[in-house]
N, C-alpha and C positions, 0 to 999 in steps of 0.2 A: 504494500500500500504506500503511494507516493500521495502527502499532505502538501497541500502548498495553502497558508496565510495572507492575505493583503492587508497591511495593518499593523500599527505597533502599541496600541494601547490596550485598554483594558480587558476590552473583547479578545483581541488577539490573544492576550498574555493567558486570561481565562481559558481558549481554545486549546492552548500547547499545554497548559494543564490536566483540561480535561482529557485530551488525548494520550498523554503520557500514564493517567491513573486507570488506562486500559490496553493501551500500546507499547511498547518500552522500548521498541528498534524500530519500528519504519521510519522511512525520514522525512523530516517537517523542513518546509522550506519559508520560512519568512519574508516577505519583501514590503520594504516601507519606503518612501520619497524624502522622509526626514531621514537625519547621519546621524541620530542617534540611540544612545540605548533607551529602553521603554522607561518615561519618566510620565510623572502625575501631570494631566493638565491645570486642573485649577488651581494649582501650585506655581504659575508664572508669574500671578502676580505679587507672591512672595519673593518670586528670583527678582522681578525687577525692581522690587523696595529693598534689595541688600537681606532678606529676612531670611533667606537659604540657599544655597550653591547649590550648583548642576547637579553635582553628585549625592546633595540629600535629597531631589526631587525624585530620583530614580523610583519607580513602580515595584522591581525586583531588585535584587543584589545583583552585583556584578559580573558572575560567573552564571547568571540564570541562563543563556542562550544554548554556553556550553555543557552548563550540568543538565539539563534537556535534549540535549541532542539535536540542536538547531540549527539550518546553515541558516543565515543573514545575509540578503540583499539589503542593503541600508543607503538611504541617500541615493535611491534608483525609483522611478515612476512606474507604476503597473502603466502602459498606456491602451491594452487591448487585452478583449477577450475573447475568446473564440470556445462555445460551450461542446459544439461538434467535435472539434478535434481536441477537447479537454486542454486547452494550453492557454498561458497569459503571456502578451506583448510586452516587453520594457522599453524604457525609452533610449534605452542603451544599444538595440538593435537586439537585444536576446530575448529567446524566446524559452517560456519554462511548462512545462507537462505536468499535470497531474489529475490521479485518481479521486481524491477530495477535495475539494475548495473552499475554504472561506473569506468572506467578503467581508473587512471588519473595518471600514475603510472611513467611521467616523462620520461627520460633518463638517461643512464649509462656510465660511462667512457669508451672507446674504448682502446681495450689493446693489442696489438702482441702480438704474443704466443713468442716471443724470452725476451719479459719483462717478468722478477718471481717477479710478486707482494707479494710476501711470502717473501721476504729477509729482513729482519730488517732496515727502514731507505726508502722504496719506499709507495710512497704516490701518491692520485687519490686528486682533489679539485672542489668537486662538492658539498659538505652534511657540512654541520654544523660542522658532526662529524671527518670530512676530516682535517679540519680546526684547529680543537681541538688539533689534532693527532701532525700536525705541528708545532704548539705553541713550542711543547715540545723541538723538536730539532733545532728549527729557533732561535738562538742566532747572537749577535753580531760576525762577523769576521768568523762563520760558512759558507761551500759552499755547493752549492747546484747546480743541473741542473734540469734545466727544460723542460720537452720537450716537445713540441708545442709552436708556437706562434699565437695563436689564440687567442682568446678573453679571455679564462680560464686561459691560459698559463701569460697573460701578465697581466691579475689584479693578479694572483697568484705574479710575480714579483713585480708589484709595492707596494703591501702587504709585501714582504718580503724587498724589500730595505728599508719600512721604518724602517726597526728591524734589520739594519746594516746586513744583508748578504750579500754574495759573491756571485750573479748569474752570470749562463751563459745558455741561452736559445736557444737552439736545434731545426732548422726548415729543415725540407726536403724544401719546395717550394725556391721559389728565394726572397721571403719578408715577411716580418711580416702581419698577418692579412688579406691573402692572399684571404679570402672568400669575403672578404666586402672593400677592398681595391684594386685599382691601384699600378702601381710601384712607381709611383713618390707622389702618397698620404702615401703609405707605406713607402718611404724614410722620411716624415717629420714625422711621426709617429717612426720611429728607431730611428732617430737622438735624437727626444725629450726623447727616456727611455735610451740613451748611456749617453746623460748628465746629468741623473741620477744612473749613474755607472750600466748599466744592461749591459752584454756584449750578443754579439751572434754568433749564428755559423749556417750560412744558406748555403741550399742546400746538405744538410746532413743529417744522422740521425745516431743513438745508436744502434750501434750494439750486443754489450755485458753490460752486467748489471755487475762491476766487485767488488769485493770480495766473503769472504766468506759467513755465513751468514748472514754478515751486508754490506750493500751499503760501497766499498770504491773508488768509480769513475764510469766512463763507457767510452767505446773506442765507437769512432766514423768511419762510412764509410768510412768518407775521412781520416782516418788514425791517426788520433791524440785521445790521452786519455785526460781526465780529471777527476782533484781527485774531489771527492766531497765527504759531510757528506750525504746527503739525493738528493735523486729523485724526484721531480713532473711531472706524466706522466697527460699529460693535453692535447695530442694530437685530443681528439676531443670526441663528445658524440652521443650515436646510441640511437633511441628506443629502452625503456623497455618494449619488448611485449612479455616476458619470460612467462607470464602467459596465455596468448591468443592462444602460441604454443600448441600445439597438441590437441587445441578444434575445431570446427568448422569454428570458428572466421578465415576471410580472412586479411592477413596480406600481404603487400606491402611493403615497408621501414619502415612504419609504420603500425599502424591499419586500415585500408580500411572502412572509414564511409561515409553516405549521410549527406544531409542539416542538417537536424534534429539530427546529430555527431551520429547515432544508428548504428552500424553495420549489416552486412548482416546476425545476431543472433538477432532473437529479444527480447528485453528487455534488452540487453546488447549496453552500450554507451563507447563511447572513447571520450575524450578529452585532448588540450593538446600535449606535445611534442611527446608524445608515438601514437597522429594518425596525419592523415592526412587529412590536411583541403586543402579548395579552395582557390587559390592564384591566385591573383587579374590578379598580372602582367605576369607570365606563364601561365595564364589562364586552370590550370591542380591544378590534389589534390598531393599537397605536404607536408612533414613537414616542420610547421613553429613555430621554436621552439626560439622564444620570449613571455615573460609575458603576455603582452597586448593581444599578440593572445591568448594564454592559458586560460587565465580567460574568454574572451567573449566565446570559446568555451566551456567552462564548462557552465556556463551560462544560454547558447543555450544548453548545453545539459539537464539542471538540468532544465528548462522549457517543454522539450519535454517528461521524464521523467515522471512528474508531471504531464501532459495530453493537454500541448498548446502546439499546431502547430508553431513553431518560427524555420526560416531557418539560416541558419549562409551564411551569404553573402560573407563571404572571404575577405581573406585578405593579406597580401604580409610581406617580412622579413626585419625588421627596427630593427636599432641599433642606441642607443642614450646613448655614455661613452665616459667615458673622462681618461686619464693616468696622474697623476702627473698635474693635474689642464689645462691641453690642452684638452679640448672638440672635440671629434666629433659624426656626426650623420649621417649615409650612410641607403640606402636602396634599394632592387628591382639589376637589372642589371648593376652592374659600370663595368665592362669589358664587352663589345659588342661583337661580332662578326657573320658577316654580312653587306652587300650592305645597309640594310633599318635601317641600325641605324646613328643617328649624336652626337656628343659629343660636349658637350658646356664647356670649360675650361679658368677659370683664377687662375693662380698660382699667388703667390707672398711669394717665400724663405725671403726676408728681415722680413716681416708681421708674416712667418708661416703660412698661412694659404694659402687653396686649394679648390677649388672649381670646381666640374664638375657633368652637368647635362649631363642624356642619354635620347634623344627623339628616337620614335620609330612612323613614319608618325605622329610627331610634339606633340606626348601626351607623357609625361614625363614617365621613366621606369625604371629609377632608378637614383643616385643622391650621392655622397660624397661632405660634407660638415666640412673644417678641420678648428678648431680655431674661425672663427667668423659662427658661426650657428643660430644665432638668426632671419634669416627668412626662416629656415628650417620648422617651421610649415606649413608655406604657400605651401611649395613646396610637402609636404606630403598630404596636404586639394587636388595639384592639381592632384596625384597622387591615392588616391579616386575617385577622381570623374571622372577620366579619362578624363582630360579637354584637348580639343584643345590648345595649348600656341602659336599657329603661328602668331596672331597677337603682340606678345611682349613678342618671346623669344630674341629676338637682349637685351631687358633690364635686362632679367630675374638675370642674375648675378650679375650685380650693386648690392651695399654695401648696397643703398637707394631705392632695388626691394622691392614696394609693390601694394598692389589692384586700388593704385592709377594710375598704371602701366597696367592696365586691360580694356579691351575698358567701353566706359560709360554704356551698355544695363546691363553688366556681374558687372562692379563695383557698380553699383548700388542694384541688385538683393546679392549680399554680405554682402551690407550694410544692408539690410532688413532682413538677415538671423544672424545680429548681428557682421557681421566683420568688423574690425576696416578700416581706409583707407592708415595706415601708412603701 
């Protein structure tokens, strides 16, 4: 059995694992267009504030390629695939064969065609090497816009304030972090990066990219300019199924796979942000392009590969980040809409901190957790297992919510499965 990989991140790393904990000799063939070894993405905007080296970002240890038995194409481009004759194109003029495939190949920055990424001074912040690029012209007292306020957009700012820049970040919606946030979660969340000098400008967006051919500002919708040295377009990331295009392979938003992550090609897998898995709480195949998900779906796929039957049971979209040392952790549904939803809220502005669960016929469907998060595990355990909370959701938000808080039949069977009763 010849494995070949496309990908070097989570999915991938999950895939050579999974394979390996059923395979131990066929040979796995890795190729990735980055030159390096498998490191964390959302760990770049720690490289770029000085907060951690190349070498503590790493995903695995240093020896993982070779204690697995990997060769590495690194810093080569898959550029074709041909599903007939089982082989992948490089941009190197080689061409690579294989028996199993996966396709782990991530996401790609989302660009308007009225952004020219080609001007001197515009930047994407998704790759290591995005990262790198920035260093260069991220100085003290330098300005910068950035646009999006999504998760990329705002570690990208808290990265660059710590290196004395001059942002101002650019959101068409009406708040910050508009996917995973409420308005009034999102207002404690703007407030906390304004008191760290991040300015904004919401309900708007970049019309013109302006100078010549170096970045010297951009005018906005709502009519105002700003000068800036550099761009970060960070407005949001699409699957990378550029290579899937024009083969067989059925593509949706993402890659279109079963349990087993195999597409409707067989021998050909996806995993990862580039397909689409089963989601718990929409109960439909979506992407869910977080870590945790990435790697169990590689996993699963790099088992199914290998020749065991192992389904990927699904699973739902959780985020677990903090800005400038305020923690939060949201998941599943936090904007409702609909008769059959209830929303469970306690705020408190003096605190900072925000708290709101969404039940859906009383089983928990999604959840923001701002500042004090530390029994956000419990609420994700109930959020798995699709648990009934009707008998003590009136507690569920208390400071001091825990399984102690669970009738005795359910807190006891917890405690047998190893959970604590705090």
């Amino acid at each position: 059995m010849n494995y070949v990989i496309i990908g070097n991140s989570a999915a991938a790393i999950g895939a050579v694992e999974g394979i390996r904990q059923i395979d131990k000799e066929s040979p796995i063939t890795l190729i990735s267009d980055e030159p390096y070894h498998t490191y964390s993405r959302p760990l770049i905007s720690y490289y770029l504030a000085g907060k951690v080296s190349q070498e503590k970002m790493y995903y695995r240890k240093e020896d993982f390629y070779r204690a697995n038995q990997v060769e590495t194409i690194l810093g080569v481009k898959a550029t074709g695939l041909n599903t007939a004759e089982r082989s992948v194109s490089l941009a190197d003029g080689r061409s690579v064969g294989y028996d199993k495939l996966l396709l782990a190949t991530g996401g790609k920055p989302f660009v308007p065609p009225n952004l020219d990424m080609s001007k001197q001074g515009m930047y994407s912040f998704i790759k290591l090497d995005d990262v790198k690029a920035v260093q260069q012209v991220a100085k003290p007292g330098s300005k910068t816009v950035i646009i999006g306020a999504g998760l990329i957009g705002l570690k990208a700012a808290e990265g660059l304030a710590k290196l004395g820049v001059d942002i101002t970040v650019v959101e068409l919606a009406n708040r910050v972090l508009s996917a995973i946030l409420d308005e009034e979660a999102a207002a404690f969340v703007q407030r906390n990066l304004e008191e760290h000098n991040v300015k904004f400008e919401l309900n708007t967006t970049v019309e013109e990219i302006l100078g010549g051919d170096k970045v010297s500002g951009v005018s906005l919708k709502n009519g105002k300019q700003l000068d800036c040295d550099f761009v970060i377009v960070a407005i949001g990331v699409v699957p990378n199924t550029d290579l899937a295009k024009g083969t067989d392979i059925v593509i949706n938003r993402g890659i279109v796979v079963d349990e087993q992550m195999e597409t409707n090609v067989p021998g050909v897998y996806a995993a990862g942000d580039v397909s689409e898995g089963y989601d718990l709480i929409y109960q439909a195949q979506r992407v869910l392009p977080i870590l945790p998900n990435a790697y169990q779906q590689g996993e699963n796929a790099g088992k199914n590969m290998a020749g065991e039957k192992s389904a990927y049971k699904g699973g739902f979209a959780m985020n677990a980040i903090g800005f400038f040392d305020y923690p939060m952790i949201t998941a599943g549904i936090i904007k409702p809409e609909g008769d059959e939803f209830e929303s469970l809220i306690a705020s408190d502005p003096a605190g900072k901190s925000y708290k709101k669960i969404v039940l859906r016929d009383d089983v928990i469907v999604g959840f923001i957790y701002l500042n004090k998060v530390d029994r956000a595990g419990i609420i994700t355990g109930l959020i798995k297992e699709q648990a009934t909370v009707k008998a003590f959701k009136q507690s569920i938000l208390r400071d001091d919510f825990g399984y102690i808080n669970f009738p005795v039949t359910e807190r006891k069977a917890k405690m047998l499965k190893g959970g604590r009763t705090a």
